[in-house]
C-alpha positions as CSV (number, residue, x, y, z in Angstrom):
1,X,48.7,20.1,36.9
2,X,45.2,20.4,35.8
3,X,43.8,23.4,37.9
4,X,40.0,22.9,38.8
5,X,37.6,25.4,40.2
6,X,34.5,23.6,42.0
7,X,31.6,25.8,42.7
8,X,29.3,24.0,45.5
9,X,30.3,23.3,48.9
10,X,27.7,21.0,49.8
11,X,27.4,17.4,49.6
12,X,28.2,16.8,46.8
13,X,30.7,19.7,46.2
14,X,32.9,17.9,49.0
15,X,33.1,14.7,47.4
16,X,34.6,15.9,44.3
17,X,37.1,17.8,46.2
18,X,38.1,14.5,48.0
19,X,38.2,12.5,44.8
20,X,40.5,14.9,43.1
21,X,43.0,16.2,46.2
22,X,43.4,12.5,46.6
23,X,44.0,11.4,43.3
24,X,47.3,14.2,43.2
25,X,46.6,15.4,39.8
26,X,44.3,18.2,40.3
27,X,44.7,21.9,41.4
28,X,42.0,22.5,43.5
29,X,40.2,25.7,44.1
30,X,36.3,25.5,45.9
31,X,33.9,28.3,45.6
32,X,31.0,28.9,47.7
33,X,29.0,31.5,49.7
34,X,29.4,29.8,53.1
35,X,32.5,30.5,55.0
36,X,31.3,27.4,57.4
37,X,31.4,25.3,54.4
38,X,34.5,26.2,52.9
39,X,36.1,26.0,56.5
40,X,34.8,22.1,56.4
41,X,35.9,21.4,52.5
42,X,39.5,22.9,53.6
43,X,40.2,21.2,56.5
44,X,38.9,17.5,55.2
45,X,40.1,17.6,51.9
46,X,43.1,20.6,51.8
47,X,41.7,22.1,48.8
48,X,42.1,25.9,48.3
49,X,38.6,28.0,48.8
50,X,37.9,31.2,48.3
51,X,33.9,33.1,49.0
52,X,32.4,33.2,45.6
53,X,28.5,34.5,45.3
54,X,27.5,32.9,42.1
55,X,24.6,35.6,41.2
56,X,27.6,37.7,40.5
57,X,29.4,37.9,37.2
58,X,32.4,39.7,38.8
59,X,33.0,36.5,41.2
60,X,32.4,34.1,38.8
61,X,35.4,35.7,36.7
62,X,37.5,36.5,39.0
63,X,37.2,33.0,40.2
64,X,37.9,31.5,37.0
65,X,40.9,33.5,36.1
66,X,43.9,30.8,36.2
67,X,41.6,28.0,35.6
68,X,41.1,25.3,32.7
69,X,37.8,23.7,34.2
70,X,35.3,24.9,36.2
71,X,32.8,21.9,37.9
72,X,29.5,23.1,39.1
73,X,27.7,21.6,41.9
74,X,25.6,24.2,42.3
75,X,21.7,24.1,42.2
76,X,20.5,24.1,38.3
77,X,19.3,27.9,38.2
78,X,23.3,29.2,38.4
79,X,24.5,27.2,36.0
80,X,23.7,29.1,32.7
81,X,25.7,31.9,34.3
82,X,28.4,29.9,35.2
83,X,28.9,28.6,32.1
84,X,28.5,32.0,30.2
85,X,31.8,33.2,32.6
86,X,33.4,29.6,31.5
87,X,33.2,30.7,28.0
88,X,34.4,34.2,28.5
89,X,37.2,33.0,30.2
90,X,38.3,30.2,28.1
91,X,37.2,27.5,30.3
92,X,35.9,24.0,30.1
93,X,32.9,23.3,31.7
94,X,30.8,20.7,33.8
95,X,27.8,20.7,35.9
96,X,25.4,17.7,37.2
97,X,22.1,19.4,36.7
98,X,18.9,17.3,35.8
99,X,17.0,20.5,34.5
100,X,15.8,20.3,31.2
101,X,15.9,24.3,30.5
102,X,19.3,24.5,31.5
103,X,20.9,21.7,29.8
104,X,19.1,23.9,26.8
105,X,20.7,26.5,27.5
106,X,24.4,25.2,28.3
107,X,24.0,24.1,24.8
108,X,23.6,26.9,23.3
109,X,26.7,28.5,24.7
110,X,28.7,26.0,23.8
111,X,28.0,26.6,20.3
112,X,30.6,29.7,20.7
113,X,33.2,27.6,22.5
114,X,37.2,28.2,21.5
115,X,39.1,24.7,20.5
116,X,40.2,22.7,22.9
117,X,36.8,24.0,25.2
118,X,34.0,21.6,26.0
119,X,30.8,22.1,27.4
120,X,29.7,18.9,29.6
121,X,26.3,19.4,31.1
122,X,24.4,16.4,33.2
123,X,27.6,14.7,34.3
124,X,25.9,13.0,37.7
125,X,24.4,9.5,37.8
126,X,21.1,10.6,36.1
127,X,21.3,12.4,34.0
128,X,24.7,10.8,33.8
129,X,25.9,7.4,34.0
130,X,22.8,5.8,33.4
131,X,23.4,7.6,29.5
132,X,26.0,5.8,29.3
133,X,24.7,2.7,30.3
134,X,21.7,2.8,28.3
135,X,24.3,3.6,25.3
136,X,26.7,1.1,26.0
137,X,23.7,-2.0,25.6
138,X,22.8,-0.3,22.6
139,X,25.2,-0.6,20.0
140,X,25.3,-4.3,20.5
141,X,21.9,-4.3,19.0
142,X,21.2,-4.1,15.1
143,X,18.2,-2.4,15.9
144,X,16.4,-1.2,19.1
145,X,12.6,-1.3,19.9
146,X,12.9,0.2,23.3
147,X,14.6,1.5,25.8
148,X,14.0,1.7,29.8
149,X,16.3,4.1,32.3
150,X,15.3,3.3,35.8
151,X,17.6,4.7,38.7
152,X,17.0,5.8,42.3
153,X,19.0,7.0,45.7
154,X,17.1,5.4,48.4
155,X,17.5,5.4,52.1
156,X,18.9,1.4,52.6
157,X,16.7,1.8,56.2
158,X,13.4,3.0,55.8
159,X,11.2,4.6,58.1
160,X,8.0,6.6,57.8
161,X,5.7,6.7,55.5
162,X,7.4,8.0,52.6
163,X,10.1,5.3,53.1
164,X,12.8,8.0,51.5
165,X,15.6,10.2,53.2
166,X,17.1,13.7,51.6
167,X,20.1,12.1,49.8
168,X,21.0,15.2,47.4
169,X,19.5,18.3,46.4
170,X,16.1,19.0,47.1
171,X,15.8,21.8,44.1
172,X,16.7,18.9,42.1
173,X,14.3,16.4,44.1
174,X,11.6,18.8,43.2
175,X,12.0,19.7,39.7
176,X,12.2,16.1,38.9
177,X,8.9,15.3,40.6
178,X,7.0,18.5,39.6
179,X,8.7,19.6,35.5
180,X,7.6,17.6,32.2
181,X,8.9,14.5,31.4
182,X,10.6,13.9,28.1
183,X,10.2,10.4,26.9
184,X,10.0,8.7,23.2
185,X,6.9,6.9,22.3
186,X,5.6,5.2,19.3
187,X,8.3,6.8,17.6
188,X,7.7,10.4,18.1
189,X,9.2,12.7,20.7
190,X,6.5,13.5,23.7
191,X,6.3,15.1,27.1
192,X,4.8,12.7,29.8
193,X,3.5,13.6,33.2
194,X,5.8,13.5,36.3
195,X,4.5,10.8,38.8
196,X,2.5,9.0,36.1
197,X,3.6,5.7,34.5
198,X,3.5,3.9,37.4
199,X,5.6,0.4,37.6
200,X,6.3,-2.5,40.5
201,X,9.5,-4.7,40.1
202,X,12.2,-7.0,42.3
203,X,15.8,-6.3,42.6
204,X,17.8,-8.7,44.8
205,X,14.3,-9.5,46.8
206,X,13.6,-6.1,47.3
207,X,10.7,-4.9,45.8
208,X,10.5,-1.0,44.3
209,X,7.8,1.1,42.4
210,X,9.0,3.8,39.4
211,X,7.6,6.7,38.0
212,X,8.0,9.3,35.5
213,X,10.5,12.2,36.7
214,X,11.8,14.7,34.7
215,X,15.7,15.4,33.5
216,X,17.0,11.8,33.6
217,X,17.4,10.8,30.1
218,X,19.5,13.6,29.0
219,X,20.3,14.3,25.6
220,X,18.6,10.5,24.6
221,X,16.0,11.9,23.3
222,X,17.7,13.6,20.7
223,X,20.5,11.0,19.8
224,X,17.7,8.4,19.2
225,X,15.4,10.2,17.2
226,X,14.1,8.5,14.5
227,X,15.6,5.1,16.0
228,X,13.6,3.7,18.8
229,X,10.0,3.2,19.5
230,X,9.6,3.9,23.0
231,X,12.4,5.2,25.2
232,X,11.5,6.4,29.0
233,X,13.2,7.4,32.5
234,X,11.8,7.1,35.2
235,X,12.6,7.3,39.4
236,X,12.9,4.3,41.9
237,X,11.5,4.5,45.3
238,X,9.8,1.9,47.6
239,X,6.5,1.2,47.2
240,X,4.0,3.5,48.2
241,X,6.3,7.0,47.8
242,X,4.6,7.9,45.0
243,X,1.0,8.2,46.1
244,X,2.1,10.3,48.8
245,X,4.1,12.5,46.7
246,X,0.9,12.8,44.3
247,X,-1.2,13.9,46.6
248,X,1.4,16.7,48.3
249,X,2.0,17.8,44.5
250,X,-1.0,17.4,42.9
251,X,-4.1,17.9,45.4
252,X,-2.2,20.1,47.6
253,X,-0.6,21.5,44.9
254,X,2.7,22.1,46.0
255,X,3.7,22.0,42.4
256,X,2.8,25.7,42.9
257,X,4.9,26.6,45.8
258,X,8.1,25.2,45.4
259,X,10.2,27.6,47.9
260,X,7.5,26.4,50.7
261,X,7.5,22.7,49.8
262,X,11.0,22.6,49.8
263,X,10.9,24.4,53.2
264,X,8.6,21.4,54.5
265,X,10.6,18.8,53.0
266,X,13.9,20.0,54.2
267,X,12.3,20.8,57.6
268,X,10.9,16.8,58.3
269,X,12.5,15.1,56.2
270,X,16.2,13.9,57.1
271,X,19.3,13.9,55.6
272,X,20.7,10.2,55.6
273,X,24.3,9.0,54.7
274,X,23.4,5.3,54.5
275,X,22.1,4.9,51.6
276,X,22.0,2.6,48.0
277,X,22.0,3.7,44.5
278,X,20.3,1.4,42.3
279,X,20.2,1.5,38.5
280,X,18.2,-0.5,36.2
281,X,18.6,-0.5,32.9
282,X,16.6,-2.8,30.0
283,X,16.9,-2.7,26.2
284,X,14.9,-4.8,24.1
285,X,15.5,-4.8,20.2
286,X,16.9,-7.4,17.5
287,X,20.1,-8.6,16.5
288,X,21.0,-11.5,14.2
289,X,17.5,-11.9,13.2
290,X,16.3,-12.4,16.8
291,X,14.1,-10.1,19.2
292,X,16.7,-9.7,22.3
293,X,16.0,-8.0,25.4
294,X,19.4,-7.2,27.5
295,X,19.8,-5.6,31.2
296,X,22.2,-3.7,33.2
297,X,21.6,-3.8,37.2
298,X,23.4,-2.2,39.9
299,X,23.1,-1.3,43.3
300,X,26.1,1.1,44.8
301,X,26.1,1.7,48.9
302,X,27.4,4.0,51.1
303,X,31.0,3.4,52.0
304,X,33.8,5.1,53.9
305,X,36.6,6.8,52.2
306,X,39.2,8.2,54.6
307,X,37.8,8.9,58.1
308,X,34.3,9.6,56.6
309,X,30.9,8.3,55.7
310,X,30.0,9.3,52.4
311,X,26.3,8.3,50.9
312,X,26.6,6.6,47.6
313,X,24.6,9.4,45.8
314,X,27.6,11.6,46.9
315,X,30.3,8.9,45.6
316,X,27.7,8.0,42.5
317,X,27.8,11.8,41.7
318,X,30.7,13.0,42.3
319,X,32.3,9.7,40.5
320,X,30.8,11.0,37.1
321,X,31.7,14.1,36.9
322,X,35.1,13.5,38.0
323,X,35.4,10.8,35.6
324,X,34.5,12.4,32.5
325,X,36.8,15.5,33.8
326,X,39.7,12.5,33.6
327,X,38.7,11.8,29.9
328,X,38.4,15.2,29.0
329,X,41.9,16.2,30.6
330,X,43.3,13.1,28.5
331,X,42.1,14.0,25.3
332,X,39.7,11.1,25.1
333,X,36.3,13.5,24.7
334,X,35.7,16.1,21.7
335,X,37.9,18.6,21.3
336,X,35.5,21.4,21.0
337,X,31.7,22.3,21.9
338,X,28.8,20.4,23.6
339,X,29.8,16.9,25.0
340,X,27.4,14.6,25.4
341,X,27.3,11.2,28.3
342,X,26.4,8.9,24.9
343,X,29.7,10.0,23.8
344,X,31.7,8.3,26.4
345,X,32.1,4.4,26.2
346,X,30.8,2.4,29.3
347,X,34.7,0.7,28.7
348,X,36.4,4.2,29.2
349,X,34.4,5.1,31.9
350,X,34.5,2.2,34.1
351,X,38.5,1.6,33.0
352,X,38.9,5.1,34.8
353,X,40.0,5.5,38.3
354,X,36.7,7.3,39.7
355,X,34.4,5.6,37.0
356,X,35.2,1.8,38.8
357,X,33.5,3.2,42.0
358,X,30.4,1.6,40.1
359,X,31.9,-2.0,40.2
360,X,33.9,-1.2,43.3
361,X,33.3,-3.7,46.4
362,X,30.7,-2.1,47.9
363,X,28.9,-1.6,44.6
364,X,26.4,-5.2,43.3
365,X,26.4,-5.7,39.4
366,X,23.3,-8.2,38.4
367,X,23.3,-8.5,34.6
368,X,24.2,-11.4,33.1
369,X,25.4,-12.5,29.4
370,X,22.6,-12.9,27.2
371,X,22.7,-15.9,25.2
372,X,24.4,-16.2,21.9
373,X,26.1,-13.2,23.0
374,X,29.4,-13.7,21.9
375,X,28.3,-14.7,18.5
């Protein structure tokens, strides 16, 4: 049995323990600093837990002793140091961050990784699935001209103003709105503003705005060097979110004062459980001669799994990391070093048992064939 240490007790960090106790083929162990929290994870999902500070390096390894993987659903800023214990100790690795940095630097260790030991960063739904995705309607092009990621967690009842509930973290909420936005355009790798690059379009007669956020095209920008014109990510929200967020960030300049705004945010703004993903994915290009655009469109909701509600950014989530840990403890990823979402096929991922949670019954698919598709 494939034994699994999970540090994060929080949302997210409970849905992976629930998707791998129940699937019987995972030794579970959950790390966190709050005893209240690994009371909860225990008694819902009857994984081990243990009290693990992950500032220290002494936890970390003492924690990882025994195991082959280690999943981090811990905010971005521990994750360097978790994966530097990883590596010490021989283990695979996997976190869900969307922080540029840190991805950066996850690479880097993996460079010094033993056979048979990957290092998985960005493993969520974006960064995450909507890599693989955006991969997956690439290669049946000849050639691509560009590429658009577009994906959001949105509260499916909105209220307010801001028309948005906390769905995840809100370190990761903030990075993505306030950090540097890596995007491809006219052929040449560039950093783009957050909130900028403002967009309107219909889903299923619902109408949404995007805008550029940082983290979500993961390692993209990299793989397609050299081979697309413009390639771009950007966040989903309903209309009129991102003025509001502008102004708090910008004029207010909350950019500066992340530990208060996150104080505010967390303070007025609450935490839903009914929720909907959507993802929205377009890539235009030419194959057979012809200029081609082709679409991927999904929206996930909330759904209950055992005697709980769990929001479908917590079943999105924690359904690609434990997915890709499935292909891993398969032998169907590299052997060795960094591992990359492009590398897994949209087939293997949605074949898997925790990967079909995207085309499950609560989840809406809305692309279509494109003509001469099959030829």
């Amino acid at each position: 049995m494939h034994r699994v240490l999970v540090l994060g007790a929080g949302k997210i960090g409970r849905m992976i323990a629930r998707f791998l106790m129940d699937s019987g083929d995972y030794d579970v162990l959950v790390g966190d600093v709050s005893e209240p929290a690994l009371d909860r994870i225990a008694g819902l999902t009857g994984a081990k837990v243990r009290r693990v500070d992950a500032t220290s390096a002494t936890d970390l390894a003492s924690a990882l002793e025994g195991r082959d993987t280690v999943l981090s659903a811990l905010s971005f800023h521990h994750n360097p140091a978790v994966a530097r214990a990883a590596l010490t100790s021989g283990a695979s690795y996997f976190d869900l961050t969307e922080d540029v940095a840190t991805s950066d630097a996850v690479a880097s260790i993996a460079e010094s990784s033993a056979d048979g030991q990957i290092f998985m960063p960005q493993c969520g739904l974006a960064p995450g699935f909507i890599s693989i995705v955006a991969y997956d309607l690439i290669n049946w092009f000849d050639k691509i001209e560009t590429v658009k990621m577009r994906v959001g967690a949105l509260p499916q009842f909105p209220t307010g103003e801001l028309k948005y509930n906390l769905t995840w973290s809100t370190d990761g909420l903030i990075n993505e709105y306030c950090n540097p936005c890596e995007a491809i355009h006219g052929g040449r790798k560039i950093d783009m503003l957050p909130l900028e690059g403002l967009e309107n379009f219909s889903l299923d007669g619902v109408r949404y705005e995007a805008f550029n956020t940082s983290g979500g095209l993961g390692t993209l920008c990299d793989t397609l060097a050299g081979k697309v014109r413009e390639l771009n990510y950007k966040t989903v929200r309903y209309v009129g979110h991102r003025d509001l967020m502008k102004m708090m960030i910008d004029e207010l300049r909350m950019n500066e004062y992340r530990e208060q705004f996150k104080e505010i945010l967390e303070r007025a703004v609450p935490v839903t459980f009914q929720d909907v993903v959507v993802t929205f994915c377009t890539v235009t290009g030419w194959r057979k001669g012809l200029l081609v655009q082709k679409s991927d469109a999904r929206k996930i909701y909330h759904q209950k799994i055992g005697d709980e509600l769990w929001s479908a950014i917590q079943i999105t989530t924690a359904a690609g990391i434990c997915a890709v840990l499935d292909l891993h403890v398969a032998g169907k990823l590299r052997r060795k070093g960094l591992a990359k979402q492009e590398d897994v096929t949209m087939e293997a991922f949605l074949g898997n048992r925790f990967g079909q949670y995207y085309e499950s019954q609560m989840a809406t698919k809305f692309s279509a064939g494109v003509l001469g598709e099959e030829d």
